[in-house]
C-alpha positions in Angstrom: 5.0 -19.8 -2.4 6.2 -15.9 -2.1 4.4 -14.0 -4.6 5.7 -11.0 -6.0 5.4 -7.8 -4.4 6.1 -4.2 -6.0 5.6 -0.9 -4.7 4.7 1.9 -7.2 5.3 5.5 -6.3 2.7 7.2 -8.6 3.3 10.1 -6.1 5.1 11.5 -3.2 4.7 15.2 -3.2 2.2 16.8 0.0 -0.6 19.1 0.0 0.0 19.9 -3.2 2.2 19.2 -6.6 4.9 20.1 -7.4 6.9 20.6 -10.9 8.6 17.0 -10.7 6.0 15.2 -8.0 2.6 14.8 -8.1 0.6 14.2 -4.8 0.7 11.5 -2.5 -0.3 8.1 -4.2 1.2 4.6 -3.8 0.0 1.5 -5.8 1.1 -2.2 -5.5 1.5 -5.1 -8.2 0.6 -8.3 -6.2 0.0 -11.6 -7.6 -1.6 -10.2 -10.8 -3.6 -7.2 -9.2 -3.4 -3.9 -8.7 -3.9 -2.5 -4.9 -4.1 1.6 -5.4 -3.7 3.3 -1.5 -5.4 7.2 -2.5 -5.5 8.6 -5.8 -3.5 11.5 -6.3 -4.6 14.4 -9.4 -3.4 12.5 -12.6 -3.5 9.1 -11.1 -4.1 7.3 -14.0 -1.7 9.2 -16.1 0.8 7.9 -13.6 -0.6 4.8 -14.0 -0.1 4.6 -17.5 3.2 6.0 -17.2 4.2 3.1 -14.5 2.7 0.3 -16.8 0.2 -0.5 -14.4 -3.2 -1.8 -15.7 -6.4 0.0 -13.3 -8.3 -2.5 -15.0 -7.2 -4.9 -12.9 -7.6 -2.8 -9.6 -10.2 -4.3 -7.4 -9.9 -2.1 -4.2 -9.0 1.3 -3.7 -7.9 2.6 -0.2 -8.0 6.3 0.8 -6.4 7.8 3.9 -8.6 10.2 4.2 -10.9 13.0 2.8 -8.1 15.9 1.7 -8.5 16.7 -1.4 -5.3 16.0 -3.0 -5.9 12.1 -1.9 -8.6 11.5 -3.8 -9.1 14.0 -7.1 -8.1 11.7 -9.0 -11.0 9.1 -8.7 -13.5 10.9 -10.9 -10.5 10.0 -14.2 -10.3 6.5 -13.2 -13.9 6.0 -12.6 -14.8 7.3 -16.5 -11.7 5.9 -18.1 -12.7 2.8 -16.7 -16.1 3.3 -17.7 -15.1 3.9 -21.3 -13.0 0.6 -21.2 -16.4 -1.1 -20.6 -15.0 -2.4 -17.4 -17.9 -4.5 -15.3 -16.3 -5.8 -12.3 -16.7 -4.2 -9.1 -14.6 -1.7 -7.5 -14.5 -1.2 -3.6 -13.2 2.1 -2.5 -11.7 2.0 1.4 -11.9 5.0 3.7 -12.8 6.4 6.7 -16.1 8.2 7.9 -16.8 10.7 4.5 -16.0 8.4 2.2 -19.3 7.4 1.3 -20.3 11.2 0.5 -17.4 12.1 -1.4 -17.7 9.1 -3.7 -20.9 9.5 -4.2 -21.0 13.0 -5.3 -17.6 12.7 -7.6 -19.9 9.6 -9.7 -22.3 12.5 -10.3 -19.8 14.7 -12.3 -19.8 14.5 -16.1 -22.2 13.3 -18.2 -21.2 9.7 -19.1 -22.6 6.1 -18.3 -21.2 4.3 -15.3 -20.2 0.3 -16.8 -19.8 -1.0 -13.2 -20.7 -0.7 -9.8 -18.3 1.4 -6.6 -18.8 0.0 -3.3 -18.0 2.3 -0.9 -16.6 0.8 3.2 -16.2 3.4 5.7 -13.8 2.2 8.2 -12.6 3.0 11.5 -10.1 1.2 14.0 -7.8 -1.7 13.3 -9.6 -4.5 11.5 -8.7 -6.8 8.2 -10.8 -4.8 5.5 -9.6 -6.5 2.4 -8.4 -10.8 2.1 -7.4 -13.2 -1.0 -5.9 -16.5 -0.5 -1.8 -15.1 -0.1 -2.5 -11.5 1.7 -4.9 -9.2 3.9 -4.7 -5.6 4.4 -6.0 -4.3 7.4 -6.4 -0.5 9.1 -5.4 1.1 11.8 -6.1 4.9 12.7 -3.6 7.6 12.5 -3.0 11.2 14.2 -3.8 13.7 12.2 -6.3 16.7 11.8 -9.2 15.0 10.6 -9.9 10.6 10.5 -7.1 9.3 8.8 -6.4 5.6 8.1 -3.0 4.1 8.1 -3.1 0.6 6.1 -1.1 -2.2 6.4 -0.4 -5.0 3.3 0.6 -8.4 4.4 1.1 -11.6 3.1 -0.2 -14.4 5.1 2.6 -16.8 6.7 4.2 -18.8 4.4 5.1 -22.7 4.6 7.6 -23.7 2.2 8.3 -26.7 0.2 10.6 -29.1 1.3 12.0 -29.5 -2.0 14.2 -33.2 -1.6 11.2 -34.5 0.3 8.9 -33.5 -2.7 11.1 -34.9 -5.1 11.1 -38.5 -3.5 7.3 -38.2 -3.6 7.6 -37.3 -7.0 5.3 -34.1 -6.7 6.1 -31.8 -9.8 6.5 -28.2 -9.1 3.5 -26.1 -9.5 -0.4 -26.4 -8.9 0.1 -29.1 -6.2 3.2 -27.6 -4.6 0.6 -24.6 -4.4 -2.2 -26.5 -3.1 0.0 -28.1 -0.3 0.8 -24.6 1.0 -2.8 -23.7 1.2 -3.4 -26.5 3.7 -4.7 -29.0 1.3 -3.9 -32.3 0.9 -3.7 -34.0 -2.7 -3.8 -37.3 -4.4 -1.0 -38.5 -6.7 -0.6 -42.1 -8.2 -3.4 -42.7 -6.0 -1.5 -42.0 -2.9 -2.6 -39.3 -0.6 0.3 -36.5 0.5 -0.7 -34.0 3.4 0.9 -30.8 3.9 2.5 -32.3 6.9 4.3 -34.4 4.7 6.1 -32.0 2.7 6.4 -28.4 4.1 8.8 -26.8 6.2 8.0 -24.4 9.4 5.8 -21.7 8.7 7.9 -18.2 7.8 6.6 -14.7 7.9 5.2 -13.1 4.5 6.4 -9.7 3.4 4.5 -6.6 5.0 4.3 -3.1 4.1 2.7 0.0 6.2 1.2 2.8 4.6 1.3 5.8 7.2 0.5 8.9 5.3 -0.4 12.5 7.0 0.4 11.9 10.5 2.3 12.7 13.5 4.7 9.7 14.6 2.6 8.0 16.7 3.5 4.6 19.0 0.5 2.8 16.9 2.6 3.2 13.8 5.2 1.4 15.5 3.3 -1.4 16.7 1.6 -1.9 13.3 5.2 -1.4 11.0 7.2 -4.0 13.6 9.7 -5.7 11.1 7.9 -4.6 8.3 9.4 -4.7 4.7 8.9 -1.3 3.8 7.8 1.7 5.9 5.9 4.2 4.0 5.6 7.0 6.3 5.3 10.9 6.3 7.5 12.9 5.8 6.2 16.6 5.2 8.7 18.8 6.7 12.0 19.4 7.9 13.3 19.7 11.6 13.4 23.8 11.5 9.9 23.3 10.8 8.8 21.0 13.0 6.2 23.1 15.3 4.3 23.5 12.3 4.4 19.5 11.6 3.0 19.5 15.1 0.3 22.3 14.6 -0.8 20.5 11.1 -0.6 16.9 12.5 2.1 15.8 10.3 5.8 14.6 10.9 9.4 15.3 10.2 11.5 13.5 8.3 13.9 12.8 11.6 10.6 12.1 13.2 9.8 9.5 10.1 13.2 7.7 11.1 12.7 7.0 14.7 9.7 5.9 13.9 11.4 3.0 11.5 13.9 2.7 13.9 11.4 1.7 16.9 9.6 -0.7 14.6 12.9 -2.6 13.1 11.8 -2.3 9.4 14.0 -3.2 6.9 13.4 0.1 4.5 11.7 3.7 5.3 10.4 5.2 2.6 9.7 9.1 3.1 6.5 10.6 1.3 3.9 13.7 1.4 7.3 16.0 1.2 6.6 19.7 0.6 7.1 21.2 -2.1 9.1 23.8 -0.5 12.2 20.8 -0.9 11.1 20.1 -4.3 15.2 21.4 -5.0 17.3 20.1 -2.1 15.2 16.9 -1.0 18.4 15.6 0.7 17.7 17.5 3.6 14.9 15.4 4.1 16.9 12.0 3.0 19.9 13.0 5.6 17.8 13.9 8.7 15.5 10.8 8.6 19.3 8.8 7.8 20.6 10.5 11.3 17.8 8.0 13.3 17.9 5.4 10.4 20.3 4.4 7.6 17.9 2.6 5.6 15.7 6.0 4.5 15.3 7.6 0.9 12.9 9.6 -0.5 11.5 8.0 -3.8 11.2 9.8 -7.2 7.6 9.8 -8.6 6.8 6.2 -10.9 10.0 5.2 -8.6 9.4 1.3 -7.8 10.3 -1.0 -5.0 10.8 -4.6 -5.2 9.3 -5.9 -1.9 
């Protein structure tokens, strides 16, 4: 079965905030958890804001080491203390991770409830698995190691609903187990998955491609993706310095959802500097690719 899939803006703004955006954060609601990709200042305010329970986060996936994607960590790691939380939470990154975390559990005086495992990670490679979905890396281009992530459900096999019926296989649990590969036992009859589901389809996929130039593995990794989440820092006038700071243009953003054949390209990391006429962004990324907008912060996407 397709579980469902939302994308949480909790921030879109780059470098730094701005008076309507916070920094660059992006969580997901899948099948009952919460997947947080960096962790902008005021994260869990945004959190709140959005409804979404940090409780119920289990892994946390930086970019990489600027500042303004990861200041909020030190907030969710004592708010979640004071909740008494006691599960453990593993924190993604690249090279630096390990070091950063580390010294941001040190500030404060207040007793940790529950252990941060920190993975330092570099090159493409499936960091993060469950039974429906994976999220794997892959490296981006910008001016220090920088992780682009990509969140994918696995390929799904539907239910062949008439041939279920005949069988007499009610919906739920076993229909579930049959799409895992499993076969069951009704009325003392056993039913294999080959009995009952349909040709395998592709799961939903979204690429997280934050603070970096436009870059061919970006296209590779986003090919018909659902959703494109993909710098967008500055406008075309500006673009030498999107070059000289490793980031990309909003035009540049499009082609890059263009090459790839996504379905949606949604731009983040804008400057502040368009914090009042953000359309120029929207309409330049639109030139290359219709399907581009520039979310509001707490904005969400159903995937």
């Amino acid at each position: 079965m397709a579980y469902l899939m939302n994308v949480v803006f909790l921030g879109t703004s780059g470098g730094v905030p701005s008076k309507h955006r916070h920094t660059t954060t992006m969580a997901v609601r899948l099948e009952g958890e919460t997947l947080l990709f960096d962790a902008c200042e005021g994260a869990q305010m945004q959190a709140m804001k959005a409804k979404l329970s940090l409780y119920k986060c289990e892994a946390l996936f930086l970019s990489h080491i600027h500042a303004d994607h990861f200041l909020g960590l030190p907030g969710i790691f004592q708010t979640l203390s004071l909740f008494g939380r006691k599960h453990k939470l593993t924190v993604f990154g690249p090279p630096g991770t390990k070091e950063i975390v580390n010294k941001l559990l040190l500030l404060g005086e207040y007793e940790q409830t529950f252990e941060v495992k920190v993975k330092e990670i570099r090159g493409e490679k499936t960091i993060y698995e469950k039974d429906s979905f994976l999220v794997r890396t892959f490296e981006l281009d910008h001016v220090i190691e920088c992780l682009g992530y990509v969140l994918e459900e696995k390929h799904q096999r539907k239910i062949n609903e008439k041939k279920a019926e005949k069988l007499g296989i009610p919906k739920g649990k076993l229909w579930g187990t049959l799409q895992t590969g499993k076969a069951i036992k009704l009325k003392g009859k056993t039913i294999r998955p080959e009995d009952v589901l349909l040709k395998k389809e592709p799961g939903k996929k979204i690429v997280y491609a934050t603070d970096t130039r436009p870059i061919k593995e970006t296209i590779k990794q986003a090919k018909n993706a659902d959703l494109l989440v993909h710098d967008s820092t500055l406008a075309e006038k500006m673009s030498s310095r999107a070059v000289t700071a490793k980031h990309s243009t909003a035009g540049e953003a499009g082609e890059v959802a263009k090459k790839a054949n996504v379905k949606r390209l949604a731009l983040i990391h804008v400057s502040a500097r368009y914090h009042d006429d953000i359309q120029i962004l929207e309409l330049e990324a639109r030139k290359e690719f219709n399907e581009s907008f520039v979310p509001e912060d707490l904005e969400e996407v159903e995937i």
